[in-house]
C-alpha positions in Angstrom: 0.9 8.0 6.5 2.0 11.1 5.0 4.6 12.2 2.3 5.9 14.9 0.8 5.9 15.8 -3.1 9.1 16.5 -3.9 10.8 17.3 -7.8 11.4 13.2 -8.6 7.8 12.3 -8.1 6.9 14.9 -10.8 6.8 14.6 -14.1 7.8 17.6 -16.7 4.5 19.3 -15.7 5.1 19.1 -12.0 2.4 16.8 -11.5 3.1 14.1 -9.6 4.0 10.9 -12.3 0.9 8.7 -12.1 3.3 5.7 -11.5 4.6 6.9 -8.2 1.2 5.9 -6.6 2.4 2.7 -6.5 5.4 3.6 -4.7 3.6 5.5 -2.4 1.1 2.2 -1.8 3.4 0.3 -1.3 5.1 2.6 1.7 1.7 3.1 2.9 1.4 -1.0 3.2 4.5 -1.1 4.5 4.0 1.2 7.5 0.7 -0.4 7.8 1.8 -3.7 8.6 5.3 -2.5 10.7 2.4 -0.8 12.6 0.9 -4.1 13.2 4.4 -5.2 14.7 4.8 -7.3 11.8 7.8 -6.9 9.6 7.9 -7.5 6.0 11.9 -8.7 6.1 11.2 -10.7 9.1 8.2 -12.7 7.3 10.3 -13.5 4.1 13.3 -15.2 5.9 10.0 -17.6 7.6 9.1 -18.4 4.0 6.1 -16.0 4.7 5.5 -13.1 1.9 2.8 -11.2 0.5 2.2 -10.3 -3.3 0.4 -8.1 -5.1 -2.2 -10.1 -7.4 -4.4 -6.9 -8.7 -3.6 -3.1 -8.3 -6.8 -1.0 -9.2 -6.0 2.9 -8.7 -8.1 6.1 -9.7 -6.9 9.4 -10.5 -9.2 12.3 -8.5 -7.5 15.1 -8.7 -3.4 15.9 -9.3 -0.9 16.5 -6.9 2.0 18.7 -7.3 6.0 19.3 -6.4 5.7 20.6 -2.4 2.3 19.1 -1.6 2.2 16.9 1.4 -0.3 13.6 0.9 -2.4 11.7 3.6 -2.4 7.8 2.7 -5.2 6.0 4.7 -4.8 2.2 4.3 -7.3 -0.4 5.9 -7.7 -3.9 5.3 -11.3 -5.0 4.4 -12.7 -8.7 3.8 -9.4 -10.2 4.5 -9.3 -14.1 3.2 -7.3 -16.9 4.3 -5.0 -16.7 1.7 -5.4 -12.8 0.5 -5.7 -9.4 2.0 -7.8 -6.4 0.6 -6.2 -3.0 0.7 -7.9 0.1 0.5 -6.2 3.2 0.6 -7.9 6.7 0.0 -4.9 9.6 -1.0 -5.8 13.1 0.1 -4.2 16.2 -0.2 -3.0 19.3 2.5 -6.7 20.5 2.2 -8.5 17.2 2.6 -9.4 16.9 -0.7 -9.1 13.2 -2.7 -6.5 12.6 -5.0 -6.5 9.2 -5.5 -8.4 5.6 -4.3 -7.0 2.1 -4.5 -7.6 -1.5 -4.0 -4.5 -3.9 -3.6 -5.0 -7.3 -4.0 -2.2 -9.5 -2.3 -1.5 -13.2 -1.7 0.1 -14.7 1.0 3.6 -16.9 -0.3 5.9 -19.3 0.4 9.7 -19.1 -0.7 8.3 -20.9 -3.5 5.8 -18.2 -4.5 3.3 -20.6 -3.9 0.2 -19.3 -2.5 -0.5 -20.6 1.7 -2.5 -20.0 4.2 -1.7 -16.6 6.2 -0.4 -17.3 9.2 -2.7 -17.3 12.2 -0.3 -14.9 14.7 -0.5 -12.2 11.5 -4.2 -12.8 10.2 -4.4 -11.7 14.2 -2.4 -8.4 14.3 -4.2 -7.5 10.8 -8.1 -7.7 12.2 
């Protein structure tokens, strides 16, 4: 996935605000999974949802207003009840801004954790 920098992302430096990686993570799930065929809004009115249990980010290098960011996500040791994000940020030049692991759990409407579904634990391996 890629996205532009633009002014709100920035902070008074124009350095991209280190909270907007999150938003950008989460996107990058997002498009990750509708890529999959499986949608998010979809899974939630099934009772199906995913959380995030643990967010672990680290800061490479800045990024600034008018950059353009490549967002590679993959899914490594996924579990029968959790999924393991990784997603390595990059810049217009291919260098590494940023590396993170998302831990999320699999939901009921109850927010009690269940099993992932077999028809999505297939479209996610």
């Amino acid at each position: 996935m890629e996205i532009k920098i633009y002014y709100h992302h920035t902070d008074c430096g124009g350095v991209v605000y280190y909270a907007k990686y999150l938003e950008f993570l989460e996107q990058a799930r997002t498009e990750f999974f509708e890529g999959r065929g499986i949608f998010i809004k979809e899974l939630a009115a099934r009772g199906v949802m995913f959380v995030v249990a643990r967010q672990e980010i680290d800061y490479k290098a800045p990024s600034f207003y008018g950059d353009t960011l490549s967002i590679d996500t993959r899914i490594t040791q996924p579990g029968r009840v959790k999924l393991e994000f990784i997603c390595e940020i990059k810049n217009q030049q291919g260098r590494p801004v940023s590396s993170a692991k998302t831990i999320m759990v699999c939901v009921n409407a109850d927010l009690k954790p269940q099993a992932i579904p077999e028809n999505i634990r297939e479209k996610l391996t």
